[in-house]
C-alpha positions as CSV (number, residue, x, y, z in Angstrom):
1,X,107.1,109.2,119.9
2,X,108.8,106.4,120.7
3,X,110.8,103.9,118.5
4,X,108.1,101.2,118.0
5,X,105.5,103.8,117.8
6,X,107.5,105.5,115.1
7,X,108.0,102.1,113.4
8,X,104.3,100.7,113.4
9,X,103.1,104.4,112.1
10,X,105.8,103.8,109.5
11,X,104.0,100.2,108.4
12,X,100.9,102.0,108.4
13,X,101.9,104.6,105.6
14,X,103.9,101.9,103.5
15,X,100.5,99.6,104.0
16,X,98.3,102.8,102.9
17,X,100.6,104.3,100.0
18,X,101.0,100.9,98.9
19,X,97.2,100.1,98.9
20,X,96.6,103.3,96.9
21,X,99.2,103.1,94.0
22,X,98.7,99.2,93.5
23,X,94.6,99.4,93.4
24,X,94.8,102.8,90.7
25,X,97.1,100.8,88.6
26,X,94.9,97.1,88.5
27,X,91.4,98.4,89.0
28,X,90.1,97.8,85.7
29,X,91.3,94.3,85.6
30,X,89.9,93.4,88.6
31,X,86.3,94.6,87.7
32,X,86.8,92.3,84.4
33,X,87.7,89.6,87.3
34,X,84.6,90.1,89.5
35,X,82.1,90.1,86.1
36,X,83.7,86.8,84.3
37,X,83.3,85.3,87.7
38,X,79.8,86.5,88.4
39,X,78.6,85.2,85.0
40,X,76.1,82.4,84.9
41,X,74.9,80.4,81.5
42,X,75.3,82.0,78.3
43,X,78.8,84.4,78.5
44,X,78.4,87.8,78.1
45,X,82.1,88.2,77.4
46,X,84.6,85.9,76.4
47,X,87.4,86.8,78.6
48,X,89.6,89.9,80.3
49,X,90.2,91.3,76.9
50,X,86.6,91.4,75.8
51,X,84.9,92.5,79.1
52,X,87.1,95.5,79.4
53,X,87.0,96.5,75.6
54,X,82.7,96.1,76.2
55,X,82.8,97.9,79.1
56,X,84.8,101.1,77.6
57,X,82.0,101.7,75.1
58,X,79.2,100.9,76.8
59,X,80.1,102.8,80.2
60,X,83.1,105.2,79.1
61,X,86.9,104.7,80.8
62,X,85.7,106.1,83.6
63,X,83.1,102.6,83.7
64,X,86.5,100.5,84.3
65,X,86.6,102.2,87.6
66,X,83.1,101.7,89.2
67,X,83.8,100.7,92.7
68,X,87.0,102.4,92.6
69,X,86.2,105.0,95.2
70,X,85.1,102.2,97.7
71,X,88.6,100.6,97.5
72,X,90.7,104.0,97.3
73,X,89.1,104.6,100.6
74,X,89.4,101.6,102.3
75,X,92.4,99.9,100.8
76,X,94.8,101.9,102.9
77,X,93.8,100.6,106.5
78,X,93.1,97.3,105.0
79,X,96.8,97.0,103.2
80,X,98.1,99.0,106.2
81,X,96.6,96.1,108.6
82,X,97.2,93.5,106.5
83,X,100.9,93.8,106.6
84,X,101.5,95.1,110.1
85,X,99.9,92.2,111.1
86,X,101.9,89.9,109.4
87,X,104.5,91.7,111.0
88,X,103.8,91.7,114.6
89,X,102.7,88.3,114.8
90,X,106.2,87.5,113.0
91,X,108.0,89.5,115.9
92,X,105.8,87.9,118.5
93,X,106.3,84.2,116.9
94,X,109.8,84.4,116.3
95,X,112.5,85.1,117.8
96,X,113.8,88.1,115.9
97,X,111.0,88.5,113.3
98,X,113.7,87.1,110.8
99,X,114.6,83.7,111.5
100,X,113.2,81.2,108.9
101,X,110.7,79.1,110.5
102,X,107.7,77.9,107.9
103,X,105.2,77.4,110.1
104,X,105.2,80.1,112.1
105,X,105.3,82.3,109.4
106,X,102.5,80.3,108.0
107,X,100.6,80.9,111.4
108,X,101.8,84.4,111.4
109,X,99.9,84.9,107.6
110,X,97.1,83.0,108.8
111,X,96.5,85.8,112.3
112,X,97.5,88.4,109.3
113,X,94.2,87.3,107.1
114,X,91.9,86.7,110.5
115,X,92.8,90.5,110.9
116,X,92.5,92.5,107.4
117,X,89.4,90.5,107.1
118,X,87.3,93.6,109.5
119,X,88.0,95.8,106.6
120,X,88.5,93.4,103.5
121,X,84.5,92.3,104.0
122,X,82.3,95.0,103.9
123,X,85.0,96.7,101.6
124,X,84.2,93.9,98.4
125,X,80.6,93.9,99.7
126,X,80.2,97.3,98.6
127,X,82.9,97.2,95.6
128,X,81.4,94.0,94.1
129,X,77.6,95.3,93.9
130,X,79.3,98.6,92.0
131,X,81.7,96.4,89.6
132,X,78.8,94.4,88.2
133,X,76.0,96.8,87.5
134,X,77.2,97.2,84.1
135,X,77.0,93.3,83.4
136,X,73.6,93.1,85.1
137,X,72.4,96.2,82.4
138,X,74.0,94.3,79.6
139,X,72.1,91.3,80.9
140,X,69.0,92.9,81.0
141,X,69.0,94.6,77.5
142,X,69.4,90.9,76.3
143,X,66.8,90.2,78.4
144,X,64.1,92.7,77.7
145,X,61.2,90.5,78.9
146,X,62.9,90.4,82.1
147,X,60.9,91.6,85.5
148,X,62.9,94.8,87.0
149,X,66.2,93.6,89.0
150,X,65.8,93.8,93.1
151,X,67.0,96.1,95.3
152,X,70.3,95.5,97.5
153,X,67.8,94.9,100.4
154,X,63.7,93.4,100.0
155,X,62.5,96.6,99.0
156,X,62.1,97.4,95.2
157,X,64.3,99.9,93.7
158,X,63.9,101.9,90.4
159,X,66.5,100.1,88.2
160,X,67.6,103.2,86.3
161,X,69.0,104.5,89.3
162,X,73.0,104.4,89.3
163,X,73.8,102.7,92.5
164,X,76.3,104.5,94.5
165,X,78.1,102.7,97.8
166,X,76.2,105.0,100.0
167,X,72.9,104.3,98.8
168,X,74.0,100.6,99.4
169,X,75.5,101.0,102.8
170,X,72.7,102.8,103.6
171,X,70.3,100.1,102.8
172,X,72.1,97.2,104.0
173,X,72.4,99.2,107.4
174,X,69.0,100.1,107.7
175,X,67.5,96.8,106.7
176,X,70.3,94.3,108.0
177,X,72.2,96.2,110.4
178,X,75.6,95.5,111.0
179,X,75.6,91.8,109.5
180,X,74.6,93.0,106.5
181,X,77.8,94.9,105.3
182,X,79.7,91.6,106.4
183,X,77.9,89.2,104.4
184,X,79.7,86.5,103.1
185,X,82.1,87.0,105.8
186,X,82.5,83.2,106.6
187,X,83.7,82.8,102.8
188,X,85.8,86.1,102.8
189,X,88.1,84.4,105.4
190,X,88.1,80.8,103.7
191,X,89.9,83.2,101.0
192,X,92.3,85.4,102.6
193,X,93.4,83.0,105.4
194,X,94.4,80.5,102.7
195,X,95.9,83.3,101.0
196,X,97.8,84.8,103.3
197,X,99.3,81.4,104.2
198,X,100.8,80.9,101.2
199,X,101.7,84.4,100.2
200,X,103.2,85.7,103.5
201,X,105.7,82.6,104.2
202,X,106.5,82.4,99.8
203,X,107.5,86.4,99.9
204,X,109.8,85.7,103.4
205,X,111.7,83.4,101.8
206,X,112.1,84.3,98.1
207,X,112.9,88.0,99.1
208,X,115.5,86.4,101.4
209,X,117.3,85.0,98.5
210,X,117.9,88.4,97.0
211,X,119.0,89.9,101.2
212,X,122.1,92.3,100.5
213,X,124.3,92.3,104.0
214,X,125.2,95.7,103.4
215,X,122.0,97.3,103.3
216,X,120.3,95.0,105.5
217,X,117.6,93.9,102.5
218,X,116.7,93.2,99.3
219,X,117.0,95.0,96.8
220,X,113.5,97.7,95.4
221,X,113.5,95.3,92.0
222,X,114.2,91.9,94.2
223,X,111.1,92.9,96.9
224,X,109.2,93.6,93.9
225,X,109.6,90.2,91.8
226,X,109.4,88.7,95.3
227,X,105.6,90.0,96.0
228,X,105.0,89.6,92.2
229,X,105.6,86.0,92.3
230,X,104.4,85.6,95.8
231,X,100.8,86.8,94.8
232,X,100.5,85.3,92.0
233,X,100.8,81.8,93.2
234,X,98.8,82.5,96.0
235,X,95.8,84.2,94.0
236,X,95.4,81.7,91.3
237,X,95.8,78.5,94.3
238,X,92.4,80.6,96.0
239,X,90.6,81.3,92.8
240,X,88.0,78.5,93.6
241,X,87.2,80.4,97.2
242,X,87.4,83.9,95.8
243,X,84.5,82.5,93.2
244,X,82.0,81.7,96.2
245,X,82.6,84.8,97.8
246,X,82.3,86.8,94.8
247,X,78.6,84.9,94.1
248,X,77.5,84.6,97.9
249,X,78.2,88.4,98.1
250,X,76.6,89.4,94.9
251,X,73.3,90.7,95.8
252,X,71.5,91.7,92.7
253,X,70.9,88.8,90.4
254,X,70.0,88.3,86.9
255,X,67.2,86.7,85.2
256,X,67.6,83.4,85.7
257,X,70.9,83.4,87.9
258,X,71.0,81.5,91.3
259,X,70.7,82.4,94.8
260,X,73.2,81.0,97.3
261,X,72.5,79.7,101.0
262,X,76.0,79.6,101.9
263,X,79.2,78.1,100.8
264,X,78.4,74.9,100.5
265,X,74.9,75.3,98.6
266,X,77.4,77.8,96.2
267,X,79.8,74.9,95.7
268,X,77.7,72.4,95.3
269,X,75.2,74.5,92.2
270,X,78.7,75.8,90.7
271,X,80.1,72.7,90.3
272,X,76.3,71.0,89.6
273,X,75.4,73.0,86.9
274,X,78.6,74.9,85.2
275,X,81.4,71.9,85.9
276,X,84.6,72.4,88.0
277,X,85.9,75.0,85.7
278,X,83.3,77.6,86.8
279,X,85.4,77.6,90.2
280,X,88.7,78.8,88.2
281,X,86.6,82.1,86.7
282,X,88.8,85.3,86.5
283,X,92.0,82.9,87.6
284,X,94.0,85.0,85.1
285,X,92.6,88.4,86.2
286,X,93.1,87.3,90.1
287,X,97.0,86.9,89.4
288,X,97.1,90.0,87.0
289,X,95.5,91.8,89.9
290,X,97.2,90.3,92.8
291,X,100.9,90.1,91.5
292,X,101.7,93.7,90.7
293,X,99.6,95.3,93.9
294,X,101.2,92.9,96.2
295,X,104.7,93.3,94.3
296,X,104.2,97.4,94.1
297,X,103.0,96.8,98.3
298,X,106.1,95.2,99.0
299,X,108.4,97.3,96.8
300,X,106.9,100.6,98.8
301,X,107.6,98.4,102.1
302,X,111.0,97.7,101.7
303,X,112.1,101.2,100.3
304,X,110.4,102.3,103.7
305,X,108.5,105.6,102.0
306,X,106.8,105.7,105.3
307,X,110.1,106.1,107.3
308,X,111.1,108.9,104.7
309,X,108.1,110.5,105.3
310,X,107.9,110.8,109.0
311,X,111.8,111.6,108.8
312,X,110.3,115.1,107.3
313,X,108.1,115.7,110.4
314,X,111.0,114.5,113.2
């Protein structure tokens, strides 16, 4: 194997180890994220807090973690991408993959996020309809006058039934094909290119600050703040567009919750009839989410377990 075979397999592991530590340790907080966000009207709960302490007794610990499986299995090649990406268009955009140049490494985030995106999509698709199940039987035991909830395709569905991703995938494939595991792919990459713009170019150049000569980088604790920091600001600037994807891709409704053409018909009823605030839902949950997972991704990166591990197989 040669040296840059070596070295992309290596960005692969870090990518997929990464993934899979960071999504175990925020799952929770990002189901509380995609139910405040999904909510319509009257609140169901009040905030993070709240939706996570209703959803342990209604649906158990293990109810924190619906949707978990989906992103456990998927997160690995879409972090793994993600990053080698950013790190190949870098190499190919700069001279050395280190020199400081903003807006390539601004155009190297953006070829980044059109990348991840074949993964990211059909990956929230899935996790989404899983995540808010519970809210939608919360919503219609207040409700009880409600008509039974639709299926994830035209066809009714017994609403007793715990939905599982393969049911799901199933349906949408048999019904929709192909295009119907990427809906709301148009709004997915309105997030992540933004995203990855900001975050990629911020986490360059604040874990440059902490760069130790004699090792050649930062520090575990510097790389960590860096990608902390990093996704924060990145997550809560893209809270608006993570809103419309969360809504456009949510397939089951509740009683008296909308329907979405597109992006612009979702923008336009948000801000219509809940007020530009609606478009900051699950802001705090985004950055709770975001920070540590990127900061644990880039901590992994930079301490290069995927070098160590392939090191054991040389």
């Amino acid at each position: 194997m040669s040296s840059q075979d070596l070295s992309i397999t290596a960005k692969l592991i870090n990518g997929g180890v990464a993934g899979l530590v960071g999504v175990t340790c925020v799952f929770p907080i990002d189901l509380a994220k995609t139910r405040l966000q999904n909510q319509h009207g009257k609140d169901i709960y009040k905030g993070m807090i709240d939706c996570l302490m209703k959803t342990a007794r209604a649906e158990g610990f293990l109810g924190m973690y619906r949707g978990a499986a989906v992103n456990l299995t998927l997160v690995t090649p879409e972090k793994a991408i993600k990053l080698a990406a950013n790190d190949f268009f870098r190499q190919l955009l700069m001279e050395d993959g280190m020199q400081r140049n903003l807006k390539m490494e601004m155009l190297a985030g953006c070829g980044a996020g059109m990348c991840q995106v074949v993964v990211t999509c059909p990956m929230e698709m899935l996790k989404i309809q899983l995540q808010d199940a519970g809210r939608l039987a919360v919503h219609r035991q207040g409700s009880a006058s409600a008509p039974p909830s639709r299926s994830y395709t035209t066809r009714s569905a017994p609403i007793h039934k715990r939905p599982s991703a393969t049911r799901i995938a199933w349906e949408l494939l048999h019904t929709q094909g192909l295009a119907g595991l990427y809906k709301g792919l148009g709004a997915t990459l309105l997030r992540d290119i933004p995203f990855s713009i900001i975050y990629f170019p911020l986490f360059a150049n604040l874990n440059n600050l902490g760069f130790n000569e004699r090792t050649g980088k930062a520090s575990f604790v510097h790389s960590f703040m860096s990608g902390c920091v990093a996704g924060s600001v990145a997550a809560v600037t893209v809270t608006p567009l993570d809103v419309l994807k969360t809504r456009i891709q949510t397939l089951k409704k509740g009683l008296g919750e909308d329907s979405y053409s597109g992006i612009t018909d979702c923008a336009r009823k948000i801000w219509t009839q809940e007020g530009p605030s609606a478009l900051m839902k699950g802001a705090g949950c985004r950055a709770l989410v975001i920070a540590p997972l990127f900061g644990i991704a880039q901590g992994v990166y930079f301490i290069g377990i995927g070098e160590r591990i392939l090191k054991c197989f040389e």
